[in-house]
Residue, then its C-alpha position, 0 to 999 in steps of 0.5 A: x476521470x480521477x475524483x481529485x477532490x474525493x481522493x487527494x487531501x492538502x498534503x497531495x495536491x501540493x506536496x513538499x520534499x518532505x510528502x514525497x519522501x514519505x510516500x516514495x521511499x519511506x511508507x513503502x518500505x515500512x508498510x510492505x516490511x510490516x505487512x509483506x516480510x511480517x504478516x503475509x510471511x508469517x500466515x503463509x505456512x498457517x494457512x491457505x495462500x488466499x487467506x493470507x492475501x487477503x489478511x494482508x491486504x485488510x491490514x494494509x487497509x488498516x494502515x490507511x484508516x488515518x486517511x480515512x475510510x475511502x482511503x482505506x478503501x481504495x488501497x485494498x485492492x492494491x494490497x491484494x495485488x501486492x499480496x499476490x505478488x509477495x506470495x509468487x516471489x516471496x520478496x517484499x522489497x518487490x512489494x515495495x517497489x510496486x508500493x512506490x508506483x502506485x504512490x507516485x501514480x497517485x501523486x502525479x494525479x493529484x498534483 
């Protein structure tokens, strides 16, 4: 069962216009940018490709400190799976999307 209480704070389990925007369309395509199209774009041909999926998806976790520590935690994974996915299509908008799904999952569970 999805730990609601451990997971979701105030902002997802009633979330406005405004909340689901945020997580929807605008976070998605701001972080994947930064990350994906910046970071992971940028370490590819400085290093091996796991090393830049691997940074990637630590500065993606960065970005959810202000969550905190769990938050930042269970993104990790997700942002491996976004890496791996940026460093087989090299797309970031891909990356977005799937960024997306998993915020509209999360928000569907919380809900």
């Amino acid at each position: 069962m999805f730990a609601q209480t451990a997971v979701c704070g105030p902002a997802l389990l009633s979330p406005d216009l405004a909340v689901v925007l945020r997580l929807l369309v605008l976070a998605p395509l701001l972080e994947e940018w930064v990350v994906r199209a910046g970071l992971h774009a940028w370490l590819l041909p400085r290093s091996r490709g796991a090393v830049a999926v691997l940074a990637s998806a630590a500065a993606f976790s960065a970005l959810h400190l202000g969550s905190g520590l769990l938050a930042a935690a269970l993104v990790f994974g997700p942002g491996v799976m976004f890496g791996l996915a940026y460093q087989r299509w090299r797309d970031w908008r891909l990356c977005a999307m799937l960024h997306s799904a998993c915020n509209a999952w999360v928000l569907s569970m919380c809900a």
